[in-house]
ZAGUBA-943780 format. One line per field, with one value per residue (C-alpha): x, y, z. Coordinates in steps of 0.25 Angstrom, whole numbers, plus 2048, in hexadecimal, padded with zeros to 3 digits. Each point is the difference from the previous one (the first is absolute). Layout:
u c(X / ...)
v c(Y / ...)
w c(Z / ...)
END
This chain:
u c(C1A / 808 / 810 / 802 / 7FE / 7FC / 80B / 805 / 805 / 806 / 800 / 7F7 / 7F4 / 7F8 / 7F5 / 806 / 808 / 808 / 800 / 80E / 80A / 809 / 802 / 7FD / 810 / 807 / 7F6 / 802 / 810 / 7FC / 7FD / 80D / 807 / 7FB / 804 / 7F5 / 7FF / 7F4 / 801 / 7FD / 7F5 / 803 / 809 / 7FB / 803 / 7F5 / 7F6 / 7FF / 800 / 7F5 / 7FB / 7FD / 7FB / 7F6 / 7FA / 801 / 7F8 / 7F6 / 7FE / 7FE / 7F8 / 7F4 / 802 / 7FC / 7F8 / 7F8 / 7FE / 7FA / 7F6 / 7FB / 801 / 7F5 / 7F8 / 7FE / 7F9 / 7F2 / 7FD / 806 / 800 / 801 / 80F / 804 / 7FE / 807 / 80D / 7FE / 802 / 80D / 806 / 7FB / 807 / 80C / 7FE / 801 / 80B / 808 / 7FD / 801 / 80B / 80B / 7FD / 802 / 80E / 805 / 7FE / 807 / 80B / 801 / 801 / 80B / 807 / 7FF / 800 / 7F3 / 7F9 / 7F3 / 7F5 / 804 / 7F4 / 7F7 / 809 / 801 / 7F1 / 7FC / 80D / 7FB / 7F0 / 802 / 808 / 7F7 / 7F3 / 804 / 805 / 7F2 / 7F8 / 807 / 7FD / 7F3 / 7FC / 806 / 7F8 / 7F3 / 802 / 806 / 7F5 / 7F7 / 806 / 7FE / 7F1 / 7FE / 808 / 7F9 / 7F3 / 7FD / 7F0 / 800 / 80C / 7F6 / 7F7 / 80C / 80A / 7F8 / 804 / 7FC / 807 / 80E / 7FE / 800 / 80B / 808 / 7FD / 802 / 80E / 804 / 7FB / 809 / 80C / 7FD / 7FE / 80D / 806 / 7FA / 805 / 80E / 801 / 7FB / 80A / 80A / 80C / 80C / 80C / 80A / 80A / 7FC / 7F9 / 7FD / 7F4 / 7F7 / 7F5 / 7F9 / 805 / 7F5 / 7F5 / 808 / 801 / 7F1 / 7FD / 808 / 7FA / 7F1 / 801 / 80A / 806 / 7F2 / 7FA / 80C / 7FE / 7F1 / 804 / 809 / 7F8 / 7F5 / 806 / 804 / 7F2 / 7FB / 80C / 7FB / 7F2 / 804 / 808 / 7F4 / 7F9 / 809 / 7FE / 7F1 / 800 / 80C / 7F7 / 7F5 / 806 / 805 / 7F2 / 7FD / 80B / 7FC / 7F4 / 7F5 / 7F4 / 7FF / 7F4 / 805 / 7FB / 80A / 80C / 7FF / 7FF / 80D / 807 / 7FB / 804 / 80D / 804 / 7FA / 807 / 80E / 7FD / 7FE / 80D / 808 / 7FB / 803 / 80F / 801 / 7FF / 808 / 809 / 7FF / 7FE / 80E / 807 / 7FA / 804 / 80F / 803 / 7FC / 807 / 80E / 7FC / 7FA / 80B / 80C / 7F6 / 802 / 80C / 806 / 7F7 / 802 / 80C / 80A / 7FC / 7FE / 807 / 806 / 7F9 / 803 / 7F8 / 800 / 7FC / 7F3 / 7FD / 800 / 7F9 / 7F6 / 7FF / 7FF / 7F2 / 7F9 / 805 / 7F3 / 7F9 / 807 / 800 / 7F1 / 7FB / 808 / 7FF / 7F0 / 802 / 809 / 7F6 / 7F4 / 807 / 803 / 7F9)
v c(EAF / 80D / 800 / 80A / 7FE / 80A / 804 / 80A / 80F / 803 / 80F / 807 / 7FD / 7FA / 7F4 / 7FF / 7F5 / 7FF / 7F4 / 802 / 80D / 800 / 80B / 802 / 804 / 7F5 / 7F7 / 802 / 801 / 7EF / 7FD / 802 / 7F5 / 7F2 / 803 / 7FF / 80A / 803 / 811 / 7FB / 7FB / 7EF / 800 / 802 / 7F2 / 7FE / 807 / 7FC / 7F3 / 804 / 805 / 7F3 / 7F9 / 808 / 802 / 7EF / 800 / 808 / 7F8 / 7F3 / 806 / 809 / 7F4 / 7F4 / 80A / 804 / 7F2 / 7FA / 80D / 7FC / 7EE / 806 / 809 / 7F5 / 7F6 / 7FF / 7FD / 80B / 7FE / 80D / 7FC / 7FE / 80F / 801 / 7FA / 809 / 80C / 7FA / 7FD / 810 / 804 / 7F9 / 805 / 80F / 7FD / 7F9 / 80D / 80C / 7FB / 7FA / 80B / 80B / 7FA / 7FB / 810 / 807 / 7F6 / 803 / 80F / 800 / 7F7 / 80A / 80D / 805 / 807 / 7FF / 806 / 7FA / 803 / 7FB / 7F1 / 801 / 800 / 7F8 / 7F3 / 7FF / 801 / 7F6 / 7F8 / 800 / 7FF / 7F3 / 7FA / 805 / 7FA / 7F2 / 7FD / 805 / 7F8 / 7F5 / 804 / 7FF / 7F3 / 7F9 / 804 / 7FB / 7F3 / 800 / 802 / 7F6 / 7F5 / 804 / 802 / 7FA / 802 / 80D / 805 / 801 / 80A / 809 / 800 / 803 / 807 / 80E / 7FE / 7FC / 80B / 80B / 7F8 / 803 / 80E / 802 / 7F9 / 80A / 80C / 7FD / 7FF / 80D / 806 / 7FC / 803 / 80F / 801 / 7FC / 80A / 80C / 7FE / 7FD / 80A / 803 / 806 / 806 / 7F3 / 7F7 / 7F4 / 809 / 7FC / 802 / 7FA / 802 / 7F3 / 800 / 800 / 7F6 / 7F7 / 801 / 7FF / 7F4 / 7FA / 801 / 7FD / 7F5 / 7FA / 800 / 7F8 / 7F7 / 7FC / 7FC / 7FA / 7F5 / 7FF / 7FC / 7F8 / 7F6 / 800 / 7FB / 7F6 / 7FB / 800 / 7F8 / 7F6 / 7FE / 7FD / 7F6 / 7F7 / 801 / 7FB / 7F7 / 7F9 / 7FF / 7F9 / 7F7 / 7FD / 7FE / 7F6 / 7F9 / 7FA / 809 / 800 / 80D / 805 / 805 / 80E / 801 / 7FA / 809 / 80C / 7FC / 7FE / 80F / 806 / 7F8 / 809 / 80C / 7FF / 7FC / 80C / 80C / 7FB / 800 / 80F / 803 / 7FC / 806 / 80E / 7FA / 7FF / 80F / 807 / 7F6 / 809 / 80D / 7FF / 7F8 / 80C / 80B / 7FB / 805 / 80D / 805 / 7F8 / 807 / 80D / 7FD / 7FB / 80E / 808 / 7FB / 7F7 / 807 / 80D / 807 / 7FC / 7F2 / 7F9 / 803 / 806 / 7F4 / 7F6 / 809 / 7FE / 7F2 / 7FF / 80A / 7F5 / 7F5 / 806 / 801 / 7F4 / 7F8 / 807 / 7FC / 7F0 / 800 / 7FD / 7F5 / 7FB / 7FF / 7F9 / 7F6 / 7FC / 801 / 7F6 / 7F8 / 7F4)
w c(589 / 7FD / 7FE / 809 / 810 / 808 / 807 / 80B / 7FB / 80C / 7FA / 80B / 7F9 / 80A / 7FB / 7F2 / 7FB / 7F5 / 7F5 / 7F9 / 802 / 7F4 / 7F9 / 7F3 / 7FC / 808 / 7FA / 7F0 / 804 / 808 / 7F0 / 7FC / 808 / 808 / 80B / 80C / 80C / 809 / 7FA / 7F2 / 7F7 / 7FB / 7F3 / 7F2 / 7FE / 80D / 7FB / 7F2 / 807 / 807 / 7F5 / 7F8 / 80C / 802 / 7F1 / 800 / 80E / 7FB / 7F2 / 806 / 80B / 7F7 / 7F6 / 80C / 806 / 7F3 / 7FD / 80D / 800 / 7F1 / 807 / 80A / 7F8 / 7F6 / 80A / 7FC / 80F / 80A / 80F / 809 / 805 / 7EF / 802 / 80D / 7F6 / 7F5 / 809 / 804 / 7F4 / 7FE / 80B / 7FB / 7F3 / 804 / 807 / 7F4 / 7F5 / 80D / 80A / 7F6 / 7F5 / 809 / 805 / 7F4 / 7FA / 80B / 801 / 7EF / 803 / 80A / 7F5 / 7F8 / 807 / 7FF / 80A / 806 / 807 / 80F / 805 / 7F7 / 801 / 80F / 802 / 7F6 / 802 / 810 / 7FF / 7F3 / 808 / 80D / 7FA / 7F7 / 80C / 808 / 7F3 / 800 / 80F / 801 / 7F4 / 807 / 80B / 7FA / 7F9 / 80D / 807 / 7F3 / 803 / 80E / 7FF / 7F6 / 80A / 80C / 7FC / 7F4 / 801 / 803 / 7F4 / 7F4 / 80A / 803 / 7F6 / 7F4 / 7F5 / 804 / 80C / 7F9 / 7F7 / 80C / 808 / 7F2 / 7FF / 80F / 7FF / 7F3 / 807 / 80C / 7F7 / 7FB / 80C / 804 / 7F4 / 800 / 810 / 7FD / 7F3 / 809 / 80A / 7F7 / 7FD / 7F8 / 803 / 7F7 / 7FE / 7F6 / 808 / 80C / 806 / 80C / 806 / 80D / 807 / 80C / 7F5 / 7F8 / 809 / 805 / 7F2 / 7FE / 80E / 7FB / 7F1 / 802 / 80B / 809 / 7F3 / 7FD / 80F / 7FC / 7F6 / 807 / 809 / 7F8 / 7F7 / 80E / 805 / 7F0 / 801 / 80E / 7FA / 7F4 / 808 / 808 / 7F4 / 7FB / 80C / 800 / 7F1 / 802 / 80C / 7F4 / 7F6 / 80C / 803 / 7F3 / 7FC / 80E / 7F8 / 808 / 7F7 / 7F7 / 7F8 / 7F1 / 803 / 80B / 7F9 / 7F6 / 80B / 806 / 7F4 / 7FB / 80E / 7FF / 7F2 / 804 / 80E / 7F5 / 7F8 / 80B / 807 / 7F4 / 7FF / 80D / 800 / 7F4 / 805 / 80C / 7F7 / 7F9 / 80F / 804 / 7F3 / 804 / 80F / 7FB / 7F8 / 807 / 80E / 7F9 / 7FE / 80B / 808 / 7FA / 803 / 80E / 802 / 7F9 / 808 / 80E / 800 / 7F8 / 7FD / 7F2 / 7F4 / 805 / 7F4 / 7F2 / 7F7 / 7F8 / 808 / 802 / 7F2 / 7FF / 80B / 7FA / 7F5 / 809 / 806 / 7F2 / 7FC / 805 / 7F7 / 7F4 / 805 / 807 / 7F0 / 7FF / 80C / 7FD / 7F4 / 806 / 80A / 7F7 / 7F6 / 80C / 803)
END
């Protein structure tokens, strides 16, 4: 979710890789004009821009996120995967007042011209950036995996996913987060040019690998087997209510059973393509990114891609959290 991709120094320092390699003269002299060259920092008029976008992002994201937690927490009855929902809109919440803040404040002191302590941003833009990215996907983990359990074996849910258990999944999921996020900051550095950061590409990348692409892949691939499930499920109640409408004698007791399995089969599919929906916006947003990371680093070398086009797909990749609260309402209130 950073701004900045990691990118090749080629300056003889083996295993580090630089983000952006402007310097800091040539950058405040780029203010000046509008022009855009590939040895500059985007135009004033950009990154004021930039600027607004990002403080609005982060408004409509706490507000939405701030207001969803307060929906759940004000249930009188709270199921284990309401919990699983709450620490996902936390997730997204940390996100919206640490990611965009922390942009939008650098961006205002090259505007100005003030300096900054580069180390201090350097580690904490990339672990910020990697462990809310690391947060959103194991959350969504977790609850797909919720779902999954709850469509698949629907006897033995209540025994597993209990409360306590949710409750550790969470703190699990949050320690993670940090642990990437402390990883990243440690082997983090600055150089002397404004923007000069490095970062150990094998460990990122092996970072990356565990915390999220090997969970986004579970993810998907959970997400097909409870669609496969669901469908299956559909038939077996659609062949039901054909039996019934057939004019074969039912008892009262077994009516009402069907028609009570029928809306509770309704309401845990409508859950479920729900956070389809949020892991669709998750994975939609990210491919971008991490596409133009590739495509710089091993199809046209360094610097091919501006430095402007990193930012906004920077905003792209956070931008799931600022829509998932909207996207629950929307479904909630859907009938």
């Amino acid at each position: 979710m950073s701004d900045f991709a990691l990118r090749d120094t080629g300056r003889g320092q083996e295993g580090k890789f630089l983000l952006i390699r402007e310097k800091q003269d040539s950058s405040m002299a780029k203010l000046e004009g509008n022009s855009t060259t590939m040895d500059h920092l985007p135009t004033k008029t950009f990154l004021i821009t930039a600027i607004v976008l990002k403080c609005l992002l982060a408004v409509v994201g706490i507000t939405g996120n701030v207001a969803a937690i307060i929906h759940i927490l004000i249930k009188h009855v709270k199921t284990p995967a309401d919990y699983l929902i709450i620490n996902l809109a936390s997730a997204d919440l940390t996100t919206c007042v640490t990611y965009y803040p922390t942009y939008a404040i650098e961006f205002g002191r090259i505007v100005s011209g003030v300096g900054i302590n580069q180390d201090l941003f350097c580690k904490a833009s990339f672990s910020i950036g990697s462990s809310s990215v690391a947060l959103s996907i194991l959350t969504l983990l977790a609850i797909t995996f919720d779902r999954f359990y709850f469509i698949t074996y629907p006897l033995k849910y209540p025994l597993v996913m209990t409360k306590k258990r949710v409750l550790g999944i969470i703190a699990v999921v949050w320690f993670s987060a940090l642990l990437l996020a402390s990883c990243v900051a440690y082997f983090t550095t600055s150089g002397l040019e404004r923007f000069d950061c490095f970062a150990d590409y094998t460990l990122t990348i092996l970072g990356f690998a565990i915390f999220v692409y090997i969970p986004t892949a579970f993810v998907l691939y959970l997400n097909y087997k409870m669609f496969k499930v669901a469908r299956s499920h559909r038939r077996r109640i659609a062949q039901q209510s054909e039996i019934a409408r057939s004019g074969v004698s039912q008892s009262e007791n077994t009516d009402s059973h069907r028609i009570t399995a029928r809306a509770s089969f309704a309401r845990t599919l409508k859950s479920i393509k729900t956070f389809a929906i949020v892991t669709a916006l998750f994975v939609l947003c990210y491919i971008p990114y991490s596409t133009t990371l590739i495509v710089e680093k091993f199809l046209c070398h360094e610097y091919c891609v501006p430095l402007e086009l990193f930012i906004l797909l920077g905003d792209l990749v956070s931008l799931g959290s600022v829509l998932n609260p909207f996207i629950y309402n929307i479904r909630e209130n859907r009938r």
